[in-house]
C-alpha positions in Angstrom: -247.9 -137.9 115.7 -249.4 -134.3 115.0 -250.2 -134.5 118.6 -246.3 -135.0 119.7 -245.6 -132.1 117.3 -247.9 -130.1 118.5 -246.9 -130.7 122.5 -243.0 -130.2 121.7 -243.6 -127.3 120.2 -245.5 -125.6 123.1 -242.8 -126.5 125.3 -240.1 -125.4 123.3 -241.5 -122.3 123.0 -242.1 -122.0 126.5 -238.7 -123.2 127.2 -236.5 -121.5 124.8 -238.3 -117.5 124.7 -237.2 -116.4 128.2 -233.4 -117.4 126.7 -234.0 -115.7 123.4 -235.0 -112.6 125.8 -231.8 -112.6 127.3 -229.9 -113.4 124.2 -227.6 -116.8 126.5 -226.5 -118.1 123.0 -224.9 -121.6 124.4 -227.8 -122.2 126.7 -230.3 -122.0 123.5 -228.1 -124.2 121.9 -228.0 -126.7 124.7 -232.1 -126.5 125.0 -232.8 -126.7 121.3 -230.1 -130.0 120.8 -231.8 -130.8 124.1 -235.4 -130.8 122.5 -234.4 -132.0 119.2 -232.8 -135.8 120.5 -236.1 -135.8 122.6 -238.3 -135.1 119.7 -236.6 -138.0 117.7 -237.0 -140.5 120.3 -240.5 -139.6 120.5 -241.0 -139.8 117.1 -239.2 -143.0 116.5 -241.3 -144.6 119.2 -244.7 -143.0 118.0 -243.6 -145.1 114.5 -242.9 -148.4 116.0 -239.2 -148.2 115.3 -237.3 -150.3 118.2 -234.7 -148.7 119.3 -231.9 -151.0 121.2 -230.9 -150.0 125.0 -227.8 -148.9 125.0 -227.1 -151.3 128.7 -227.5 -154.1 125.8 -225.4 -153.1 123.9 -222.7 -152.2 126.1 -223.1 -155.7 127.6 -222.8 -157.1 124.6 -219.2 -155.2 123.8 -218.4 -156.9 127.2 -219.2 -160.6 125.8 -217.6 -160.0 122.6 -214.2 -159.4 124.2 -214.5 -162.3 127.3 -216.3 -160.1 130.5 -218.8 -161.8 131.2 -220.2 -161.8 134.9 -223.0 -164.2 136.0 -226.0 -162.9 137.1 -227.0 -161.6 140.7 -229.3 -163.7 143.0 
């Protein structure tokens, strides 16, 4: 997990310095929120948590109120 840490961090720095140097406010913000939901996916996964597809899900809201399509051949 150190090892995740380690190689977000290197990116982000990367990533997120030449926007700092020109002081774009909204597209650090966008990079950073960017980094950040990809850090916590990582991390989640990297700790064995499942995390549901969100096709599943969305299929399921489709059962739950009668669409249900049969599969292709």
């Amino acid at each position: 997990m150190i090892v995740i840490l380690m190689i977000f961090a290197a990116i982000a720095y990367f990533s997120i310095w030449p926007l700092i140097k020109k002081k774009q406010k909204r597209d650090i913000v966008c990079v950073t929120l960017l980094f950040l939901i990809a850090l916590t996916v990582c991390l989640l996964t990297a700790a064995n948590v499942h995390i549901p597809s969100l096709s599943n899900e969305l299929a399921n809201l489709l059962k739950s109120i009668g669409l249900q399509y049969p599969p292709l051949p």
